[in-house]
C-alpha positions in Angstrom: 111.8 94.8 95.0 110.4 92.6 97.5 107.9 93.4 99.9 108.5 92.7 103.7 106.2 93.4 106.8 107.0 94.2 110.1 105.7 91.7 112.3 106.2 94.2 115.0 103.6 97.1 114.1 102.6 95.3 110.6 103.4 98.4 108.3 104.6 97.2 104.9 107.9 98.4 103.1 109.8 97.5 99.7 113.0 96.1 100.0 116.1 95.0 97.8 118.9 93.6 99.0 122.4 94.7 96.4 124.9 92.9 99.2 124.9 90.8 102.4 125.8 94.8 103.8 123.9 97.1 101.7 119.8 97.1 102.0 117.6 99.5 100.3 114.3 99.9 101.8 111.5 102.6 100.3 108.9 103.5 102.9 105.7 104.7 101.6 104.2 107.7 103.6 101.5 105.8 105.0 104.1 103.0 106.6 106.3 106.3 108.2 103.1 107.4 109.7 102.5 104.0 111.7 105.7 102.7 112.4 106.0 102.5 116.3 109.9 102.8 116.7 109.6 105.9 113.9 106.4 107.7 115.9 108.6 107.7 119.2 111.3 109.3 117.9 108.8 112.2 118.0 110.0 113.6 114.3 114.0 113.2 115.0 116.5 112.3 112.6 116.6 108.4 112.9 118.4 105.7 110.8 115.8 103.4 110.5 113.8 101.1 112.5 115.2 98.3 114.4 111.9 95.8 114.5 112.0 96.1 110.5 115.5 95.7 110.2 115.0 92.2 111.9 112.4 91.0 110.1 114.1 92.0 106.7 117.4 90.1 108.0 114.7 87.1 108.7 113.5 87.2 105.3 116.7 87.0 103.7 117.5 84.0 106.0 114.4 82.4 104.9 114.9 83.5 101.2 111.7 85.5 100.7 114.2 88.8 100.1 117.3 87.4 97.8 120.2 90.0 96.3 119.7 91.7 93.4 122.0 91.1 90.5 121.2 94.6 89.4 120.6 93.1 86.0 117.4 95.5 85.4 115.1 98.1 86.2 114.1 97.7 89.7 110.1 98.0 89.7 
């Protein structure tokens, strides 16, 4: 897993990447507490948050977040 930050509200998630469609992204609780688009949802159901979604689609582009082969345990 790779780690990405939000350069909107700066939290910090854990990211892999299995396909150029299919992103797995594990928040910890401390990141749900402080992410801005997340808070103003005030508790909803959302599907994610669009600033982090953007930066993890920048960090592919710039290769910090490549796709996982699957190959082993992810850690």
């Amino acid at each position: 897993m790779d780690s990405v930050t939000c350069q909107t509200c700066g939290i910090r998630v854990q990211v892999v990447k299995f396909s150029p469609a299919h992103t797995s992204v594990q928040w910890s609780a401390a990141a749900a507490r402080h992410c801005t688009e997340l808070a103003d949802n005030g508790g909803g159901p959302v599907r994610g948050c669009t600033a982090l979604r953007a930066c993890i689609e920048n960090a592919v582009t710039a290769g910090a977040v490549g796709l996982s082969t699957r190959d082993r345990d992810l850690l």
